[in-house]
VEXDRENPA-589080 format. One record per residue: residue number from 1; x, y, z of N, C-alpha, C, O, CB in turn. Coordinates in Angstrom, 2 decimals, always signed. Last residue first. Glycine has a CB too. Example, Ala and Ser with C-alpha at 12.3 -4.5 7.8 and 13.67 -1.06 7.14 Angstrom:
BEGIN
> i  nxx  nyy  nzz  caxx  cayy  cazz  cxx  cyy  czz  oxx  oyy  ozz  cbxx  cbyy  cbzz
> 2  +12.85  -2.25  +7.08  +13.67  -1.06  +7.14  +12.90  +0.03  +7.87  +13.41  +1.14  +8.04  +14.08  -0.60  +5.72
> 1  +13.19  -5.69  +7.80  +12.30  -4.50  +7.80  +13.20  -3.30  +7.80  +14.24  -3.32  +8.46  +11.31  -4.47  +9.05
END
This chain:
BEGIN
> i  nxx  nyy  nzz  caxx  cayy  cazz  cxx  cyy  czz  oxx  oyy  ozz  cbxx  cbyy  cbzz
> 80  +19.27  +101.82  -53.16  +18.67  +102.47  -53.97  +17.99  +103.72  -53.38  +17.34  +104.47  -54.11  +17.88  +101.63  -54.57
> 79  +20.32  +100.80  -50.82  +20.99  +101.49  -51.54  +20.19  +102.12  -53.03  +20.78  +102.88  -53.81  +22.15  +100.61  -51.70
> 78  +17.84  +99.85  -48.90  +17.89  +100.69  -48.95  +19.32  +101.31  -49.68  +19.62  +102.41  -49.19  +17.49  +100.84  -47.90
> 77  +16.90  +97.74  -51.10  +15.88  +98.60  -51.03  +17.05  +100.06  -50.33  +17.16  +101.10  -50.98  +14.38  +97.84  -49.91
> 76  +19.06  +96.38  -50.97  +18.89  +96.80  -52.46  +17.87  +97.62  -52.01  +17.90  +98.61  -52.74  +18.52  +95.66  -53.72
> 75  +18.25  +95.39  -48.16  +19.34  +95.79  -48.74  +19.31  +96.72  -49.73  +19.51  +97.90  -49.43  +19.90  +94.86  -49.13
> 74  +15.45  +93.57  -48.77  +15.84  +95.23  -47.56  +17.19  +96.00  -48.30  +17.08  +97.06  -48.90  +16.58  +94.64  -45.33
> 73  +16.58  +91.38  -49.92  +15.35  +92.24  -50.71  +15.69  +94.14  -49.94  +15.98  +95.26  -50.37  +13.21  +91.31  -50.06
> 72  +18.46  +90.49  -48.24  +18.56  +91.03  -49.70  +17.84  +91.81  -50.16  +18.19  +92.84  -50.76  +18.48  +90.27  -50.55
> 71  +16.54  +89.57  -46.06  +17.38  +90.68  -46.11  +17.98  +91.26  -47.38  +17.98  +92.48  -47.54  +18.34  +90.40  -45.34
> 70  +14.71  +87.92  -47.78  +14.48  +89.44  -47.37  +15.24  +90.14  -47.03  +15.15  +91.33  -47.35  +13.81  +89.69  -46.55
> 69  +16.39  +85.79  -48.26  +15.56  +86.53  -49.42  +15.19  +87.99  -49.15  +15.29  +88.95  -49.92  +14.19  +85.78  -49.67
> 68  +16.60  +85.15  -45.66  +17.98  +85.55  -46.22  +17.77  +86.54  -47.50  +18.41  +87.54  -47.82  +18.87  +84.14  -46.69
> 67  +14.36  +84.34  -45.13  +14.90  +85.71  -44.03  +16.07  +86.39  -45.06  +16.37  +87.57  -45.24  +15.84  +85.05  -42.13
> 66  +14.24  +81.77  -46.93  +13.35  +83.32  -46.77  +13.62  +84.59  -45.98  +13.13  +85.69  -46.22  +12.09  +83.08  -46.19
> 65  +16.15  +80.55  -45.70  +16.02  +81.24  -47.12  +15.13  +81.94  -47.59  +15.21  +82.68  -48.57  +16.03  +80.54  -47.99
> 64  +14.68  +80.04  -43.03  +15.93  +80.53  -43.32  +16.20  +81.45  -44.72  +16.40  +82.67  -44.79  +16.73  +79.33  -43.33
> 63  +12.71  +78.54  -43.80  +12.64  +79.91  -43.15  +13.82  +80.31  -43.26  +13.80  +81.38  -43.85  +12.21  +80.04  -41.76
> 62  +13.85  +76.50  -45.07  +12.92  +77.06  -45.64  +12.64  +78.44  -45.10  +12.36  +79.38  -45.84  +11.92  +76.25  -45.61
> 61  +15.27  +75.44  -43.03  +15.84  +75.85  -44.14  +15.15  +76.46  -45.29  +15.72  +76.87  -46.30  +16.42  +74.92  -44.52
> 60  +12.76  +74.37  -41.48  +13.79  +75.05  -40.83  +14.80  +76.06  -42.02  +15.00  +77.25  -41.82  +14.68  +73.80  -40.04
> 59  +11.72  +72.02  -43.03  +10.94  +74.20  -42.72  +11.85  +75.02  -42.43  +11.94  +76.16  -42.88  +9.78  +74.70  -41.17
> 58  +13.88  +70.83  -42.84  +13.18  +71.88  -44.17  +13.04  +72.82  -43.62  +13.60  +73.91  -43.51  +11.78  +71.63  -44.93
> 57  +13.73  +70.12  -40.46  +14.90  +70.87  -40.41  +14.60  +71.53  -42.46  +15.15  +72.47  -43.03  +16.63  +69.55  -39.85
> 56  +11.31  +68.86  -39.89  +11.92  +70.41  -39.34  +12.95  +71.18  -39.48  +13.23  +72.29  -39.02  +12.08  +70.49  -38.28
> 55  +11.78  +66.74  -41.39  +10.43  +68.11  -42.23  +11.03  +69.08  -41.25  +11.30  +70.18  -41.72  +8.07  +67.89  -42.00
> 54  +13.52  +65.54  -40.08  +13.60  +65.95  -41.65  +12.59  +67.27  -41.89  +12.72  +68.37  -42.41  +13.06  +64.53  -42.73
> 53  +11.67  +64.92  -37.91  +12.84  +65.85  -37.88  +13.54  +66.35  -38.90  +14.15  +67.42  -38.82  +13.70  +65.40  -37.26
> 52  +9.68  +63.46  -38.98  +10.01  +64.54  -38.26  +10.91  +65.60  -38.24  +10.84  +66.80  -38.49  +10.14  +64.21  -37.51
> 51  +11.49  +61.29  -39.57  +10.61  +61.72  -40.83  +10.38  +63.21  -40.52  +10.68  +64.11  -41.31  +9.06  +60.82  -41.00
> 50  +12.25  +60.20  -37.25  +13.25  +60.57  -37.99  +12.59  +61.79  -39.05  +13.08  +62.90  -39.26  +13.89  +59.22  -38.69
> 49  +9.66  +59.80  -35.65  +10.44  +60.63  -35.45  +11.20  +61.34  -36.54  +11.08  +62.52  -36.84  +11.09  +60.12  -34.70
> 48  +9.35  +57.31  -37.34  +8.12  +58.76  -37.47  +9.27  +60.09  -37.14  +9.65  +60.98  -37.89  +6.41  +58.70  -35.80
> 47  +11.25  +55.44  -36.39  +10.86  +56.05  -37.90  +9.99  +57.67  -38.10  +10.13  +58.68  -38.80  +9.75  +54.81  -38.59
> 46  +10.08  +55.24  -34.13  +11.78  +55.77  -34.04  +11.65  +56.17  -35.61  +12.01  +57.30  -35.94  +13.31  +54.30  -33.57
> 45  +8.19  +54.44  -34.30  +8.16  +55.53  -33.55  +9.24  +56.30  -33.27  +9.45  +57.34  -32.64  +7.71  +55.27  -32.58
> 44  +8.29  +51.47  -35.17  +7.90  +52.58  -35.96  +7.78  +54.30  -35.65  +7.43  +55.18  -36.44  +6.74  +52.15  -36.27
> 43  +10.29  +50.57  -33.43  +10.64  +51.07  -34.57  +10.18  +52.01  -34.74  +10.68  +53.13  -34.68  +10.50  +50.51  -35.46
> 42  +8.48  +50.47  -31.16  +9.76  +51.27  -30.95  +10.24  +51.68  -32.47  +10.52  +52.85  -32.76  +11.00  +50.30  -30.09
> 41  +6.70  +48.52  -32.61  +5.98  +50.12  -31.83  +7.40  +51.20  -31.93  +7.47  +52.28  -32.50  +5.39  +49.84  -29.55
> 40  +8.68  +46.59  -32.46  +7.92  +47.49  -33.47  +7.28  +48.39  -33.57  +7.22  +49.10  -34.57  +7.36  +47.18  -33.93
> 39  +8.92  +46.29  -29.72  +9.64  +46.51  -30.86  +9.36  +46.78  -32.03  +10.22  +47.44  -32.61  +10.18  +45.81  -31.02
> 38  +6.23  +45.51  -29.13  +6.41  +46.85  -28.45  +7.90  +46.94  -29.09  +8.23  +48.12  -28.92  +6.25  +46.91  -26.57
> 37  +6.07  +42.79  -30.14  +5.08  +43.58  -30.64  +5.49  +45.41  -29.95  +4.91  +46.38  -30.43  +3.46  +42.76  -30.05
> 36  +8.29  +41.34  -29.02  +8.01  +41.78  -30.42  +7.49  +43.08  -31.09  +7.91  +43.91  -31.90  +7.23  +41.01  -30.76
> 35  +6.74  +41.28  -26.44  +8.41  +42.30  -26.58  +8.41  +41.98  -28.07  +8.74  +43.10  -28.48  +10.28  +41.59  -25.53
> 34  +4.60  +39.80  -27.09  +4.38  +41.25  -25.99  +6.07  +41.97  -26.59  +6.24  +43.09  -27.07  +4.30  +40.68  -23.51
> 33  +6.20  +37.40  -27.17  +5.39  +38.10  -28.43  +5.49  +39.43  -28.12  +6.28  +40.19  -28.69  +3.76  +37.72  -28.65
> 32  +7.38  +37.36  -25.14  +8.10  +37.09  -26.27  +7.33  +37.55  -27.21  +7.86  +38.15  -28.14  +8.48  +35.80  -26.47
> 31  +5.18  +36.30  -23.43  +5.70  +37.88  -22.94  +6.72  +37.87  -24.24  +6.92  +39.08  -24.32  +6.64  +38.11  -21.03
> 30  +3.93  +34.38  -24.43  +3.28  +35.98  -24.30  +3.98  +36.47  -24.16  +3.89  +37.55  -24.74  +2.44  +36.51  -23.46
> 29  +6.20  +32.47  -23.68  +5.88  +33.11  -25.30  +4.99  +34.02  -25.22  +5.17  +34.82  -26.14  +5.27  +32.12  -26.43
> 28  +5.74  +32.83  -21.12  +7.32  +33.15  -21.92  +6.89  +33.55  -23.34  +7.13  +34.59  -23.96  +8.52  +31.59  -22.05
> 27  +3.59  +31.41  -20.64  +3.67  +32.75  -20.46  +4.57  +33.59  -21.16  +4.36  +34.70  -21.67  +3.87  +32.94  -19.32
> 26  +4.06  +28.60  -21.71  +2.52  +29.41  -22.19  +3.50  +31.14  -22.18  +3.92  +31.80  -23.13  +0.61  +29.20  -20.45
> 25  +5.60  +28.05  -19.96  +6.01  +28.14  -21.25  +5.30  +29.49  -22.08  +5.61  +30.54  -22.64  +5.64  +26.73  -21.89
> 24  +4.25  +27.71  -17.35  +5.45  +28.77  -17.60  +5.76  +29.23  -19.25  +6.05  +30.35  -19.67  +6.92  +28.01  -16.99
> 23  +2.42  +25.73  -18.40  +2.19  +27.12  -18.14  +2.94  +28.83  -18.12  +2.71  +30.00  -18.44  +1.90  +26.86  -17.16
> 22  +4.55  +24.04  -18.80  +2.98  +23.91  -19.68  +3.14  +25.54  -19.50  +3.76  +26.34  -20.20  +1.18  +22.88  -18.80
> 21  +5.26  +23.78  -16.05  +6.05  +24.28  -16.99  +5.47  +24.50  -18.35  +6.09  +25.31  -19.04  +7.08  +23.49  -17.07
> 20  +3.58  +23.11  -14.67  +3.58  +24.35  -14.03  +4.34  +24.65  -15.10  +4.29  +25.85  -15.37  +4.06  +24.60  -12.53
> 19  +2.81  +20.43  -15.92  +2.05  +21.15  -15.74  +2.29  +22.93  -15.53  +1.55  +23.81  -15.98  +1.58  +20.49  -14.88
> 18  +4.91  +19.29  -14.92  +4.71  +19.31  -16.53  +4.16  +20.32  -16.37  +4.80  +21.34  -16.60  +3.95  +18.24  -17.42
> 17  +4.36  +19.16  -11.82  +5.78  +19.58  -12.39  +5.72  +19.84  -14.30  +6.54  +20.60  -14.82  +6.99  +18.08  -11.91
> 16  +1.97  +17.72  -11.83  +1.89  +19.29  -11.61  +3.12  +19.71  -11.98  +3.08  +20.79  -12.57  +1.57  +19.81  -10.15
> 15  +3.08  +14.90  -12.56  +2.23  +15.98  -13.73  +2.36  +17.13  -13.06  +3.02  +17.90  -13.75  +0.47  +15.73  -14.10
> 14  +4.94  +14.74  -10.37  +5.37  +14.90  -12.18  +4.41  +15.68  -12.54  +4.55  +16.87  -12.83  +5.34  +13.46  -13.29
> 13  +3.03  +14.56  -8.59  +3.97  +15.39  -8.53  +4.46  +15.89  -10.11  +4.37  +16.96  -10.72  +5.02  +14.71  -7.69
> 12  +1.36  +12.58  -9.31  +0.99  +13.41  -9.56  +1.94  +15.10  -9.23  +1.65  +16.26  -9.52  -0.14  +13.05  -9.06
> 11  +3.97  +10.36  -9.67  +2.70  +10.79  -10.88  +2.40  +11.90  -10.86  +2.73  +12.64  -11.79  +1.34  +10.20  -10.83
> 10  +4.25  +10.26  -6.61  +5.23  +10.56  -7.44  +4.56  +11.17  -9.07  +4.73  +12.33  -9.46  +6.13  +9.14  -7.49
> 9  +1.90  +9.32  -5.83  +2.14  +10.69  -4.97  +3.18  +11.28  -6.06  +3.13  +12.45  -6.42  +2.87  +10.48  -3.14
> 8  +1.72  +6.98  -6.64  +0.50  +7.73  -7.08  +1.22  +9.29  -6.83  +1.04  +10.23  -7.60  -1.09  +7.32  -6.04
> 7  +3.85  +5.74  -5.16  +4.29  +5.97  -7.18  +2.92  +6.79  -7.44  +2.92  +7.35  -8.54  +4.35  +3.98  -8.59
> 6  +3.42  +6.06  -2.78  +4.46  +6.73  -3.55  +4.14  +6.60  -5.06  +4.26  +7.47  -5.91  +5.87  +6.12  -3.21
> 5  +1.09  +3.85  -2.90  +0.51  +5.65  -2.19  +2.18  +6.43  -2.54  +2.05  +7.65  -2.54  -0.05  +5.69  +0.41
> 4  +2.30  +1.95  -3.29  +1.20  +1.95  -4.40  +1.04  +4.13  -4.08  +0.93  +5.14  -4.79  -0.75  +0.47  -3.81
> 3  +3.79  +1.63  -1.07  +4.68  +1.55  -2.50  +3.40  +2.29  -3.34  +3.69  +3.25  -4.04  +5.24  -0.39  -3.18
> 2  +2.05  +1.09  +0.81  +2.78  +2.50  +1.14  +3.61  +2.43  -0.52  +3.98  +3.52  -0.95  +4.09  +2.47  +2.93
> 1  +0.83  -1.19  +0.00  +0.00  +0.00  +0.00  +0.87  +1.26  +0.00  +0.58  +2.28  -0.62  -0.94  +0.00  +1.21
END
């Protein structure tokens, strides 16, 4: 009886031991996806940025060559 009440006790040890790792597994790959999926968030938000900062540094050079247009323009205005 005491042999029959170990190898039952041993079984169900194992399975909850499969079991908790079943589960662990389960989680690892959520959280492996979860860090995929917020790496690509990071990309695409590291992309936007970049795109950003291109158009500011236009405008940026865009205002510029317009100040520069006007001071010229002022200039010639006042040697004439």
């Amino acid at each position: 009886m005491k042999k029959l009440f170990e190898a039952l006790s041993a079984i169900i040890i194992g399975a909850c031991i499969v079991y908790w790792g079943y589960k662990a597994d389960c989680r690892l790959d959520a959280i492996q996806a979860k860090q995929e999926q917020l790496e690509k968030r990071v990309d695409n938000l590291t992309a936007a940025m970049q795109t950003k900062d291109k158009e500011i540094e236009t405008g940026l050079r865009q205002v510029q060559d317009g100040i520069m247009l006007k001071i010229d323009w002022l200039e010639k205005q006042v040697v004439e």
